[in-house]
Biotite code that builds the C-alpha atoms (Angstrom):
import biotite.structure as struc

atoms = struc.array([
    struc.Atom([-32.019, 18.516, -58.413], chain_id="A", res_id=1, res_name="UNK", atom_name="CA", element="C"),
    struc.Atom([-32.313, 21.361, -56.045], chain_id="A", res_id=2, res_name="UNK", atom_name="CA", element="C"),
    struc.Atom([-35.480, 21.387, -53.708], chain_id="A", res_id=3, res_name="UNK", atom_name="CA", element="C"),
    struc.Atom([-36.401, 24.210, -52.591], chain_id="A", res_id=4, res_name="UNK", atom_name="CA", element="C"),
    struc.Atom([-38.855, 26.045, -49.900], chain_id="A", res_id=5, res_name="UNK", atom_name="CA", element="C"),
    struc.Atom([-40.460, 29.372, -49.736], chain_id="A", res_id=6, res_name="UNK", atom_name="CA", element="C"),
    struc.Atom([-40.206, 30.485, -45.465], chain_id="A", res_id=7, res_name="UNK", atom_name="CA", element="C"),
    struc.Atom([-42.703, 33.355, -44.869], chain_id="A", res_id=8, res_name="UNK", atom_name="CA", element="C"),
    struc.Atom([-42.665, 34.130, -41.065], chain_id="A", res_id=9, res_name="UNK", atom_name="CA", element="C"),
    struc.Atom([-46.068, 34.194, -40.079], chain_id="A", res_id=10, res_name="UNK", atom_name="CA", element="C"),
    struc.Atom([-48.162, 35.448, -37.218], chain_id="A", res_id=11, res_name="UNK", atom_name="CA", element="C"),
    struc.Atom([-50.724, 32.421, -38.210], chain_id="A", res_id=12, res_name="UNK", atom_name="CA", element="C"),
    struc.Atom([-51.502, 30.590, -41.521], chain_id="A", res_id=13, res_name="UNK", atom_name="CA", element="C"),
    struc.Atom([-54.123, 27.988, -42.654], chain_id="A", res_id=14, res_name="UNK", atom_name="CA", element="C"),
    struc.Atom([-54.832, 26.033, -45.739], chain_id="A", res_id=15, res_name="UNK", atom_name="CA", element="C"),
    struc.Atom([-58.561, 24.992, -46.710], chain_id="A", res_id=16, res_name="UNK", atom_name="CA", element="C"),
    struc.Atom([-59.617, 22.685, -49.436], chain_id="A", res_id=17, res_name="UNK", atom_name="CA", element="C"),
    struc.Atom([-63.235, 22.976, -50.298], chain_id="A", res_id=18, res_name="UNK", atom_name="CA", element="C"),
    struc.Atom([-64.318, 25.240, -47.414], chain_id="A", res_id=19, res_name="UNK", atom_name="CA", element="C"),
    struc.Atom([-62.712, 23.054, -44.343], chain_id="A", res_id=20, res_name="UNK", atom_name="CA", element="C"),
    struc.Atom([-59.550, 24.122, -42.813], chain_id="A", res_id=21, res_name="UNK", atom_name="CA", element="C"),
    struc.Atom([-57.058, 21.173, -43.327], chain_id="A", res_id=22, res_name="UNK", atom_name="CA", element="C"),
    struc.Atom([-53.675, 22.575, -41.443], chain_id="A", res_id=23, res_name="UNK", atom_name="CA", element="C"),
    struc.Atom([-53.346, 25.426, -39.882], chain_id="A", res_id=24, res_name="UNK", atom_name="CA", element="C"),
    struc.Atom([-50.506, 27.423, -37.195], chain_id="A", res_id=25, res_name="UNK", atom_name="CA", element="C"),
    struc.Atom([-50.199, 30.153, -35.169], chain_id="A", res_id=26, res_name="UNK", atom_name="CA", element="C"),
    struc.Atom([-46.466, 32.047, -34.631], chain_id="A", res_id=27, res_name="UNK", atom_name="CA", element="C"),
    struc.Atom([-44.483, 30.180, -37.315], chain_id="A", res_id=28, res_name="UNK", atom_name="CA", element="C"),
    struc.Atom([-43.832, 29.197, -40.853], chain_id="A", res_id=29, res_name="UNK", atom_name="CA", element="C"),
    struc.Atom([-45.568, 29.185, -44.030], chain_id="A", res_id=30, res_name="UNK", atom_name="CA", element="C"),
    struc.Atom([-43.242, 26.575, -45.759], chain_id="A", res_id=31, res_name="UNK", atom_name="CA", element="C"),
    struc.Atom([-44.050, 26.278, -49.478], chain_id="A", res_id=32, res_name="UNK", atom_name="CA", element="C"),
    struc.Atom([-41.985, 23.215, -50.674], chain_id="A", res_id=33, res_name="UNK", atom_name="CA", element="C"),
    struc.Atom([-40.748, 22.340, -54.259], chain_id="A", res_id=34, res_name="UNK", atom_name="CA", element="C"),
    struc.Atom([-39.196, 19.127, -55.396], chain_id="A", res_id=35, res_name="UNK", atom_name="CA", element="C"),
    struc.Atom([-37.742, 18.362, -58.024], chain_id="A", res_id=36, res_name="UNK", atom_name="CA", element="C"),
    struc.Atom([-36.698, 15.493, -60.312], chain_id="A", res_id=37, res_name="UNK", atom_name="CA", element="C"),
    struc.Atom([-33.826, 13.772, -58.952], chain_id="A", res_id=38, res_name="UNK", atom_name="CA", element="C"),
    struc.Atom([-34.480, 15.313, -55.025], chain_id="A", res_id=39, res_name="UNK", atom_name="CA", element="C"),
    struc.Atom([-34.281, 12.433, -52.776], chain_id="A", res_id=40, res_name="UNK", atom_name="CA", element="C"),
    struc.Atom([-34.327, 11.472, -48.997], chain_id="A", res_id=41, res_name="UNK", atom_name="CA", element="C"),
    struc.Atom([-30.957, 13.466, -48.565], chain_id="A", res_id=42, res_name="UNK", atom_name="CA", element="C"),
    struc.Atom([-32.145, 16.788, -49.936], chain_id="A", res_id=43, res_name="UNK", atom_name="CA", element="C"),
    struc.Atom([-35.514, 15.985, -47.929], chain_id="A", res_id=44, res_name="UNK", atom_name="CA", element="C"),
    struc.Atom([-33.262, 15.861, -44.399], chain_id="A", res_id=45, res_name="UNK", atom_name="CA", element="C"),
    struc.Atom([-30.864, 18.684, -45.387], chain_id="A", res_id=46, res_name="UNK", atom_name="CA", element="C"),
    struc.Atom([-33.856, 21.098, -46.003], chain_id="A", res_id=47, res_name="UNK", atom_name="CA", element="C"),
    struc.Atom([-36.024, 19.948, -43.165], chain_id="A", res_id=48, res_name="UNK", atom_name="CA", element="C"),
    struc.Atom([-32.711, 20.753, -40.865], chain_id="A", res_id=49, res_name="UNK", atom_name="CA", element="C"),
    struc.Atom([-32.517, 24.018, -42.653], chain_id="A", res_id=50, res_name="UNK", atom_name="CA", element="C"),
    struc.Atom([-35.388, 25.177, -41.478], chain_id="A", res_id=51, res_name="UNK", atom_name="CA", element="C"),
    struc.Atom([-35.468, 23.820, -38.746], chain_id="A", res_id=52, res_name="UNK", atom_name="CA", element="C"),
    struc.Atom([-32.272, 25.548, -37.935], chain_id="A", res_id=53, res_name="UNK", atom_name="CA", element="C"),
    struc.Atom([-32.638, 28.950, -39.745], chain_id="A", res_id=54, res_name="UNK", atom_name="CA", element="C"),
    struc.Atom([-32.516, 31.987, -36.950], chain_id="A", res_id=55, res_name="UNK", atom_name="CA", element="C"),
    struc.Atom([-34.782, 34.462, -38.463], chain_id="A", res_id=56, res_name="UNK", atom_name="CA", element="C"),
    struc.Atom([-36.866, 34.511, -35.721], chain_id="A", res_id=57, res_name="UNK", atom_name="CA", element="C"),
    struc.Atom([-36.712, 37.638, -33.127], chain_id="A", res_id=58, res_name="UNK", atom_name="CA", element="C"),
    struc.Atom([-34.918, 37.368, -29.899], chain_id="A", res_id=59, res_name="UNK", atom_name="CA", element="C"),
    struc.Atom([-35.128, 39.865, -26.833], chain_id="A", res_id=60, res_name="UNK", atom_name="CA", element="C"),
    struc.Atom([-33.524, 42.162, -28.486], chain_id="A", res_id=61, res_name="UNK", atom_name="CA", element="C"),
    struc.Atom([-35.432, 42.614, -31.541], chain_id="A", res_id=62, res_name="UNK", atom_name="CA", element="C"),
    struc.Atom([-32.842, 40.606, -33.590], chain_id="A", res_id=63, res_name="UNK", atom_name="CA", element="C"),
    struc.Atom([-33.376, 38.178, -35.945], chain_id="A", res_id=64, res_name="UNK", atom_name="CA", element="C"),
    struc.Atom([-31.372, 35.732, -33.644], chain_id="A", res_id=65, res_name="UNK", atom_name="CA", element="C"),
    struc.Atom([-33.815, 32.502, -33.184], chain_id="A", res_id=66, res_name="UNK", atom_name="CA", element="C"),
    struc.Atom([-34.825, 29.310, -34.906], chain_id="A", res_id=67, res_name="UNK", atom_name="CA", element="C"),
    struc.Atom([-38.115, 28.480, -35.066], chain_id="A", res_id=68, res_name="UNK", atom_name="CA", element="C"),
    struc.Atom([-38.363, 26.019, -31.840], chain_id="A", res_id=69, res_name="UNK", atom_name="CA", element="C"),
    struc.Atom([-36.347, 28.640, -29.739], chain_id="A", res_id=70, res_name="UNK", atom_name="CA", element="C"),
    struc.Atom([-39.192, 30.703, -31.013], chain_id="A", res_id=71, res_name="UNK", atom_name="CA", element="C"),
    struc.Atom([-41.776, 28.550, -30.045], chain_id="A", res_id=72, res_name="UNK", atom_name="CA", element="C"),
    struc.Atom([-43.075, 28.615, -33.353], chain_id="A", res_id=73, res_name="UNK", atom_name="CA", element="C"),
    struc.Atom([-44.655, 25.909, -35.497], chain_id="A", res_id=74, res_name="UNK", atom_name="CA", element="C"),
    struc.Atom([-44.277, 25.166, -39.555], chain_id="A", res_id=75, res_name="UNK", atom_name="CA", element="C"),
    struc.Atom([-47.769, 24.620, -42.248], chain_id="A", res_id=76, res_name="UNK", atom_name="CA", element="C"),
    struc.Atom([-45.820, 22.682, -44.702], chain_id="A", res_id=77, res_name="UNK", atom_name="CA", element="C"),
    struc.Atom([-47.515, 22.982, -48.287], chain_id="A", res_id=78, res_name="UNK", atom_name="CA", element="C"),
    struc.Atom([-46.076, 21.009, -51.378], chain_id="A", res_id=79, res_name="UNK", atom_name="CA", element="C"),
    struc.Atom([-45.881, 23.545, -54.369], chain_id="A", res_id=80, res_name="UNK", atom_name="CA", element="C"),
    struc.Atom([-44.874, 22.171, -57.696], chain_id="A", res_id=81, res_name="UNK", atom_name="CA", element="C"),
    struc.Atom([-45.239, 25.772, -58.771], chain_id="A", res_id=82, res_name="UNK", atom_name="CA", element="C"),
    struc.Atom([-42.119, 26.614, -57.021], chain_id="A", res_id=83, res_name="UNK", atom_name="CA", element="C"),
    struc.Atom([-39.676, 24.323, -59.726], chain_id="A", res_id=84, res_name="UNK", atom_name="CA", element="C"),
    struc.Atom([-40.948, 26.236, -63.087], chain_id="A", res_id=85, res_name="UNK", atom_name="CA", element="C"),
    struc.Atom([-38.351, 26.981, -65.455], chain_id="A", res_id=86, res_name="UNK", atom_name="CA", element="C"),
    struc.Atom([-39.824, 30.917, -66.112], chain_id="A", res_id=87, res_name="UNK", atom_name="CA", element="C"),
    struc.Atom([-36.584, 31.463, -67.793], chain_id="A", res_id=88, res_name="UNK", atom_name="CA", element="C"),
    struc.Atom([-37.979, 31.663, -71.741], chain_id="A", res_id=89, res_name="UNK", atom_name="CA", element="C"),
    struc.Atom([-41.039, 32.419, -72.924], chain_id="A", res_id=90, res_name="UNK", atom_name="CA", element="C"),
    struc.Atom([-44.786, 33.132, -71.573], chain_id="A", res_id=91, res_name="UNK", atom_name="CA", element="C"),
    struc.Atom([-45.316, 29.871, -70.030], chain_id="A", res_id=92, res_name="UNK", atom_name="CA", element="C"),
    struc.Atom([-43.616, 28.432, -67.716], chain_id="A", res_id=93, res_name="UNK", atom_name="CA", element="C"),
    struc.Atom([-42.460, 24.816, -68.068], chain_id="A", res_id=94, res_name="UNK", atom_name="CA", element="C"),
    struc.Atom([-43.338, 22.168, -64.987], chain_id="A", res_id=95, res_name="UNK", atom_name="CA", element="C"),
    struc.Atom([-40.720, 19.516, -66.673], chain_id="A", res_id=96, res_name="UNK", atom_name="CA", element="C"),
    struc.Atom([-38.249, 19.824, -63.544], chain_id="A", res_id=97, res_name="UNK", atom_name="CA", element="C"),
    struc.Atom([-40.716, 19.099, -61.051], chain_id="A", res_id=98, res_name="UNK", atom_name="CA", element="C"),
    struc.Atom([-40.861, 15.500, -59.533], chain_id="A", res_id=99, res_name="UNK", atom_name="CA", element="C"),
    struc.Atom([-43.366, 13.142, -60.144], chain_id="A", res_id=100, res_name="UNK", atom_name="CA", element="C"),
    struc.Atom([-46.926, 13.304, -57.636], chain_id="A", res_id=101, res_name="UNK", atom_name="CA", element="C"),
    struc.Atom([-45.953, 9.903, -55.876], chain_id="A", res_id=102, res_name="UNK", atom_name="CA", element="C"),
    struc.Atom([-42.116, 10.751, -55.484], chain_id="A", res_id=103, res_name="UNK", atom_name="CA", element="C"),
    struc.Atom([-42.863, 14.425, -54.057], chain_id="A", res_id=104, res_name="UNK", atom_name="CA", element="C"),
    struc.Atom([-45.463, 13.140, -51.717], chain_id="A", res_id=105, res_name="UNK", atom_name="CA", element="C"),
    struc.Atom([-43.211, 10.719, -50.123], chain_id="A", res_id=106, res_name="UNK", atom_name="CA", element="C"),
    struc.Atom([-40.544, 13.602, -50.160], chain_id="A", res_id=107, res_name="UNK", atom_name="CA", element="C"),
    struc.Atom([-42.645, 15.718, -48.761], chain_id="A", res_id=108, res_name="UNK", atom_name="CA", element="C"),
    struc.Atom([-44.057, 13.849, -46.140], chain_id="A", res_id=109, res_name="UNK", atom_name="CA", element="C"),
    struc.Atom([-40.245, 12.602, -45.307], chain_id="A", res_id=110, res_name="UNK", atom_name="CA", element="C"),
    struc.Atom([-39.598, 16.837, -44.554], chain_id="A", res_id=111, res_name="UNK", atom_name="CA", element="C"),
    struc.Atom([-42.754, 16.935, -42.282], chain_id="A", res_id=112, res_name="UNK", atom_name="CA", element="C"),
    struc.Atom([-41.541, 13.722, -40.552], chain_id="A", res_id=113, res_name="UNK", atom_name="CA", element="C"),
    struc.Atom([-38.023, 15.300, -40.349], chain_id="A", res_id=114, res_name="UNK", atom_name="CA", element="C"),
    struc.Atom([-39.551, 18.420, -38.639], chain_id="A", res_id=115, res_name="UNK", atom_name="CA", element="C"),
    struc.Atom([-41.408, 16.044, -36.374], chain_id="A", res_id=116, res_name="UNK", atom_name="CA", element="C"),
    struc.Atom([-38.439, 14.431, -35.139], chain_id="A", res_id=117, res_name="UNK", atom_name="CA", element="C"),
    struc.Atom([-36.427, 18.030, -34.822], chain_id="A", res_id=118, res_name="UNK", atom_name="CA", element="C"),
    struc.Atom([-39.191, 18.370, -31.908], chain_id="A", res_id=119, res_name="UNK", atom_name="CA", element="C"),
    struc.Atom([-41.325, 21.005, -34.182], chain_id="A", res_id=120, res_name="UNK", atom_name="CA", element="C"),
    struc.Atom([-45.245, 21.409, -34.685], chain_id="A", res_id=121, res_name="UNK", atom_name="CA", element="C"),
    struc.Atom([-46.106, 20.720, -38.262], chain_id="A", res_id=122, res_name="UNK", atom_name="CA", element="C"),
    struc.Atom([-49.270, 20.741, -39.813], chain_id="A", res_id=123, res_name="UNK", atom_name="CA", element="C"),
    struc.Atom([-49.809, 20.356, -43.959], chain_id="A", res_id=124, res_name="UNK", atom_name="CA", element="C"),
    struc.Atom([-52.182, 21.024, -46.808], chain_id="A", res_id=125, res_name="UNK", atom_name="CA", element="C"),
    struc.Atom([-53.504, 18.534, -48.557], chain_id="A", res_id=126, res_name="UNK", atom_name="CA", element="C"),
    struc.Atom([-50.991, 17.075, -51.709], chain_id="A", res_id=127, res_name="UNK", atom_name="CA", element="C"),
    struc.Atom([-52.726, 17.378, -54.633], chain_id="A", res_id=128, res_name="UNK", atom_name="CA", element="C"),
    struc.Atom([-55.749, 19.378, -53.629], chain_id="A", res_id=129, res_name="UNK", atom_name="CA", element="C"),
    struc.Atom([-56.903, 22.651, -54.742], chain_id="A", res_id=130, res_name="UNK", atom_name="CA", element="C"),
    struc.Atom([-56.081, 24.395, -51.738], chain_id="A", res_id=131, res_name="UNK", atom_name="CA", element="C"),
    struc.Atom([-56.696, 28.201, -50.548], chain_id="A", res_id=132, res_name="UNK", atom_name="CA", element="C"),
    struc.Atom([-53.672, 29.568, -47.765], chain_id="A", res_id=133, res_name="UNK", atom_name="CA", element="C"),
    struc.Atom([-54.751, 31.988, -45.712], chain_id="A", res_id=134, res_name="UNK", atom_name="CA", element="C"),
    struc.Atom([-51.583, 33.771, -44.080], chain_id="A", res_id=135, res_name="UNK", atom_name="CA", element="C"),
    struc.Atom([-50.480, 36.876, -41.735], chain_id="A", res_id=136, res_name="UNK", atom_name="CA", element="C"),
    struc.Atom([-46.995, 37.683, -42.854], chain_id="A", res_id=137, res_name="UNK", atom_name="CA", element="C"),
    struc.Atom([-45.166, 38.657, -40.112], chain_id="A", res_id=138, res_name="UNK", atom_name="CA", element="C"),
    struc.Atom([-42.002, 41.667, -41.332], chain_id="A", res_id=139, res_name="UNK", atom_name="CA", element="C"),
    struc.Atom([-42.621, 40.430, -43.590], chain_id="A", res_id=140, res_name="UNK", atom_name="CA", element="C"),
    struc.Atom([-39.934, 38.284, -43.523], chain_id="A", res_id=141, res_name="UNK", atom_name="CA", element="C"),
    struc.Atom([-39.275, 35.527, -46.707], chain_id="A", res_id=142, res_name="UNK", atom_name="CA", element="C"),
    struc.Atom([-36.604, 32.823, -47.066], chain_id="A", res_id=143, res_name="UNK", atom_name="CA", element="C"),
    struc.Atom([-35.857, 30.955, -49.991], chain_id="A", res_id=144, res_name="UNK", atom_name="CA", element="C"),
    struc.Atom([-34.066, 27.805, -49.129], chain_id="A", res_id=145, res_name="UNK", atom_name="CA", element="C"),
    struc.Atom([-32.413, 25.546, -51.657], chain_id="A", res_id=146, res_name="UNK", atom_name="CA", element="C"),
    struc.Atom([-30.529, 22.273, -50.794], chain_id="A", res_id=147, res_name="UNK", atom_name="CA", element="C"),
    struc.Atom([-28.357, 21.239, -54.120], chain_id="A", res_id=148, res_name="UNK", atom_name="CA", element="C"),
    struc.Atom([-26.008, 18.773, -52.168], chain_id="A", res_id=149, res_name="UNK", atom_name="CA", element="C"),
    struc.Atom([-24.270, 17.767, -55.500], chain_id="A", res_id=150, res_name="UNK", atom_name="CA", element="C"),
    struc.Atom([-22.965, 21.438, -55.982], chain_id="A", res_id=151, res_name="UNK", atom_name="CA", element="C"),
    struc.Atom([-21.370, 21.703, -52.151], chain_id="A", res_id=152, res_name="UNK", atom_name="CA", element="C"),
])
C-alpha cells in the first residue's frame, strides 16, 4: 500500500467529460491521486495533510516558502489508477496494485473531504469517466507524494 499523488502547480486547470467542464481551479493544484490495494482512511488523511501542508508555493521573496492556503490557492483533485502501474517488466504495464473502483472512490472522496476540512477549495473530475484535463503548469513545478505509513 502506498498512495500516491502527482502535485503540478498550476496557474488554472479543468477537467471535462464529454464536452462540459466538471471541476475546474484557478492558482493551485492539479492533484492526480493513486490508490492502491490495501490504502485506507489513514493513508487518505496523511496525504490529504501532505498536501495540504507542502510549501512549494512562492512567497515574497520568490521562494518556494508557502502551502497552498497561505497561497491562496485551490486543489482539482483527479483519481488516476494510472498512477499505481507496476511498469517495472515488460511492455505493458500491470493495473493489479491498484484498488478496487468502489474502495478508491470512497478513498478518494475521504482526501477531498480532508482538504475541505483543512479550509481548502477543492473541486474533482468525475471517478470513472473519460475525462480530458486541461492545465497551465506553473515552473513548472511537480510533486510526487507517497504516504506508506507501514514503512515509517
Amino acid at each position: 500500500m502506498r498512495m500516491r499523488a502527482l502535485l503540478q502547480r498550476v496557474a488554472e486547470a479543468r477537467v471535462d467529460v464529454e464536452g462540459h467542464t466538471v471541476g475546474s481551479v484557478a492558482r493551485g493544484f492539479l492533484a492526480l491521486l493513486g490508490v492502491e490495494r490495501g490504502d485506507g482512511e489513514r493513508e487518505a488523511d496523511l496525504l490529504a495533510e501532505r498536501v495540504a501542508h507542502l510549501r512549494v508555493f512562492e512567497d515574497a521573496e520568490g521562494k518556494m516558502n508557502l502551502a497552498i492556503g497561505e497561497a491562496g490557492g485551490a486543489v482539482l483533485l483527479v483519481s488516476q489508477f494510472t498512477l499505481c502501474a507496476d511498469t517495472r517488466r515488460g511492455r505493458r504495464p500491470s493495473f493489479d496494485g491498484a484498488a478496487p473502483p468502489e474502495v478508491a472512490r470512497a478513498l478518494v472522496e475521504r482526501v477531498a473531504g480532508r482538504l475541505r476540512a483543512l479550509g481548502l477549495e477543492v473541486a474533482t473530475g468525475s471517478f470513472g469517466a473519460s475525462m480530458r484535463v486541461h492545465l497551465v503548469n506553473d515552473g513548472p513545478a511537480t510533486f510526487l507524494l507517497e504516504v506508506n505509513p507501514g514503512a515509517a
